[in-house]
N, C-alpha and C positions, 0 to 999 in steps of 0.2 A: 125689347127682344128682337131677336133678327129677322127680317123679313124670308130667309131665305124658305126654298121649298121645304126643308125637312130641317129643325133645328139640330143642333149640335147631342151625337149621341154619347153619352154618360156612364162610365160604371166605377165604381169604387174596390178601393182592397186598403181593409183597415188592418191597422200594428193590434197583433191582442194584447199586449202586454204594455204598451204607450201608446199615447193620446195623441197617434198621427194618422195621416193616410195618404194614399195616392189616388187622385181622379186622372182615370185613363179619357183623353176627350178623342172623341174620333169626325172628322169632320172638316171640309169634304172629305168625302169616302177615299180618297187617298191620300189622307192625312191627318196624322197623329198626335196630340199631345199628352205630356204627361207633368200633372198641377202637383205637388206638395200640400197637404193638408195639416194646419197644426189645430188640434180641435180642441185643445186649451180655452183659444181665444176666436176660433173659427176665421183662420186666416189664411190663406194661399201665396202660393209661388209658385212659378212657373219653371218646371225644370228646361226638359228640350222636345223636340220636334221630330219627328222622325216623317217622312217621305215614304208611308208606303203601311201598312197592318198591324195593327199589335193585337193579337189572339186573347184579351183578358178574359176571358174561360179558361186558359191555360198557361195563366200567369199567376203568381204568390207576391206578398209581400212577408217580410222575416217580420218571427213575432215581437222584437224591437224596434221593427219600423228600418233600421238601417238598411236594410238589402231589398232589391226586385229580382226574381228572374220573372222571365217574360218571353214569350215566341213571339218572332216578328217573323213577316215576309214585304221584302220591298221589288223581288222578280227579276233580279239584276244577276242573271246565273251564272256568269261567267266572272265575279268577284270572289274576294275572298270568303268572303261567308254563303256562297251559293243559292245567294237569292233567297235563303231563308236562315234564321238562325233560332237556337236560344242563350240569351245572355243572362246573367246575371249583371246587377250594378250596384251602384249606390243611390238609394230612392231621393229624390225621383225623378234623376238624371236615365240617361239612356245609355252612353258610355258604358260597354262593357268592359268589367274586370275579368268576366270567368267567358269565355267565348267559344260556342257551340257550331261548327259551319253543320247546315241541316242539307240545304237543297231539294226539297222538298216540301208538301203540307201534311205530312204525315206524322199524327203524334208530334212530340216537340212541348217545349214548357217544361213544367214542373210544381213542387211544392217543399215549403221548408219545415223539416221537422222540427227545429226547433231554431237557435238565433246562429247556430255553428252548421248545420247539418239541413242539406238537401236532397228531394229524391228527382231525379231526372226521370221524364214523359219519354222512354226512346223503347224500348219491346226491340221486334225485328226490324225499325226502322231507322236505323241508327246516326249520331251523331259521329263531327271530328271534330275534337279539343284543337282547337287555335291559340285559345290561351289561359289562363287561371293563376290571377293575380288576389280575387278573392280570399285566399285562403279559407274557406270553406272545403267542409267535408263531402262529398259526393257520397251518398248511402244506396247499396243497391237491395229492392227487396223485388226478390225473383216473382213471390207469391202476389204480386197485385199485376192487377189489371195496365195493361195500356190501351190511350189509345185516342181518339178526337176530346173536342171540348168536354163532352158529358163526362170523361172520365175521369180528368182533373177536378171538374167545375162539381161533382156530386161530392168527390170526396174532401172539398174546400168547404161547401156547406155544409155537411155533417159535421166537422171537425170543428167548426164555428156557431154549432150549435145548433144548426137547423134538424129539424126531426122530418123524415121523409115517410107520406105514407104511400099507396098503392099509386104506380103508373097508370094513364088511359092513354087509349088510342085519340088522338085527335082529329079521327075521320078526313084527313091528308094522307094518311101512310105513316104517319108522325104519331109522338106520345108526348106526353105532358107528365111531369114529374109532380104535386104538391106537396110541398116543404111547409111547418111552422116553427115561428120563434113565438115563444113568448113574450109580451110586448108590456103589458100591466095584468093585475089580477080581476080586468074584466076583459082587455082586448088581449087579440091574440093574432100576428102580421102572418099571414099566410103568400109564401111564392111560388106561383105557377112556372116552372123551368120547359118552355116549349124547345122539342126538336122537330121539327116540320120541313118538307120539301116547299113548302107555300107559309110563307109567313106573311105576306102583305108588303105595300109599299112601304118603303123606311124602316124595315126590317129584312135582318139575316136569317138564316137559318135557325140558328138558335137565340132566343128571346125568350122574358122574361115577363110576366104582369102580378100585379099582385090584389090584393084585398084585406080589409080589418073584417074580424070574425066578433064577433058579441057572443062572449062566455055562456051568460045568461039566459040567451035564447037563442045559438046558433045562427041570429043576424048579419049577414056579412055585406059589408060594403066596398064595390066594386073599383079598383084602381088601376084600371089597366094603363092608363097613360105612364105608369110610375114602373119608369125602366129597370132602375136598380132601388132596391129598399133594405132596411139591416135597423136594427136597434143597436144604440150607441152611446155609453156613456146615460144610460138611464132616460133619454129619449128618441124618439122614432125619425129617420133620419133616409129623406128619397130623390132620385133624382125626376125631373119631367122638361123636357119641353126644353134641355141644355141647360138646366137649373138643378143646384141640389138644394134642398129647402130640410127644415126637422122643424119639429114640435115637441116638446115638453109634456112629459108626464106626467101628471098630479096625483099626491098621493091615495085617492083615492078611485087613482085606474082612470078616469078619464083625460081626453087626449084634450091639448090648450091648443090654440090660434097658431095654423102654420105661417114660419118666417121663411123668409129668403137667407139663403147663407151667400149664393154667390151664383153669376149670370154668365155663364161662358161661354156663350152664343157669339160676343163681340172679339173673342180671340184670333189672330191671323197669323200664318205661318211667319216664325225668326230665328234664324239661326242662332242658336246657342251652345256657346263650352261649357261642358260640365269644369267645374271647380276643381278636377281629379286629374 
């Protein structure tokens, strides 16, 4: 693993409907990648690089895995995309087809209704279409909410399954969401979603920790290292330390010996063409 001071930060967006995903890697802090995940055979590819943020609080992947939209800012205000954008692509390239100039960090992103159909993050802070080669549907619903990561990123988790109970204050000024999934019919993964003006070294604003809960007796064991977590494919599956690792379920609810799926700590910035 890397020596560096803060390993390589981690988050995932799984296809619900096929067995892919994208790992957003962020790292150094001004630079981005994004890995292809084929969880068939638990194997990666490297799409492209980007120079500058990708917002995955505020990014989707489509429920067949083919599509990304995604908020980026690279601060470059006087381009065409004004320093900020939201794109859609083809996962999990960066090349956009559908292209949003933002200029701004306000709102931006999105989520896909379904594998045709998207709703755009924009309220009173609006987008310019630059281009829309997607052929995707843009869906507008007036009655939701816009607005920062939390309001993408809560209504990503519910819709994936996570069941949210009562917000706390985090004693920062900040609150703390608690989400669970069901993980076996003894554990149960609980995600703590912080929004905090103080989150600590090697953390943003918004961050994530989690914990296994024991049915049985409300035992919970504590995982804060474990940046992104989700159940997948019938086993439990997290990121730490610029590694995403899973373990296997056994049928009778307990958790087996976690593996290594893959270390991406050792990746460095390279230009790459999308295939498109």
């Amino acid at each position: 693993m890397s020596t560096t001071a803060f390993p390589a930060r981690l988050h995932v967006l799984l296809a619900r409907d096929a067995p892919v995903g994208v790992v957003i890697r962020r790292g150094p802090s001004k630079a981005t990648a994004l890995i292809g995940w084929n969880r068939e055979n638990d194997t990666f590819a490297l799409g492209q690089w980007l120079r500058g943020r990708i917002y995955e609080r505020r990014s989707d992947l489509s429920p067949d895995g083919r599509h990304l939209i995604y908020f980026a800012m690279n601060g470059r205000w006087a381009s065409a995309t004004r320093g900020s954008w939201t794109a859609i692509s083809r996962a999990p390239y960066l090349k956009a087809l559908t292209l949003y100039a933002k200029g701004d960090g306000w709102n931006g992103g999105g989520l896909f209704r379904d594998a045709q159909r998207y709703w755009l993050n924009e309220g009173c802070y609006v987008h310019t279409l630059q281009s829309d080669e997607a052929r995707l549907q843009r869906v507008d619903e007036a009655h939701r909410p816009h607005g920062e990561c939390p309001t993408v990123y809560y209504e990503r988790l519910a819709r994936d399954g996570w069941i949210a109970a009562e917000p706390r204050p985090d004693g920062y000024g900040g609150r703390i969401l608690p989400l669970d999934k069901p993980l076996s019919a003894r554990w149960i993964l609980r995600k703590y979603t912080h929004a905090t003006p103080y989150a600590g070294p090697g953390r943003g604003c918004y961050f994530d920790t989690h914990e296994l809960v024991d049915r049985r007796d409300g035992t919970a064991l504590l995982r804060d290292h474990w940046e992104w977590a989700d159940v997948a494919d019938g086993r439990l599956v997290w990121a730490s330390g610029g590694c995403l690792l899973a373990a296997d379920v056994a049928p009778d609810g307990s958790i087996g010996e976690e593996r290594l799926l893959h270390d991406f700590n050792p990746l460095q910035f390279e230009a790459v063409r999308a295939p498109y």
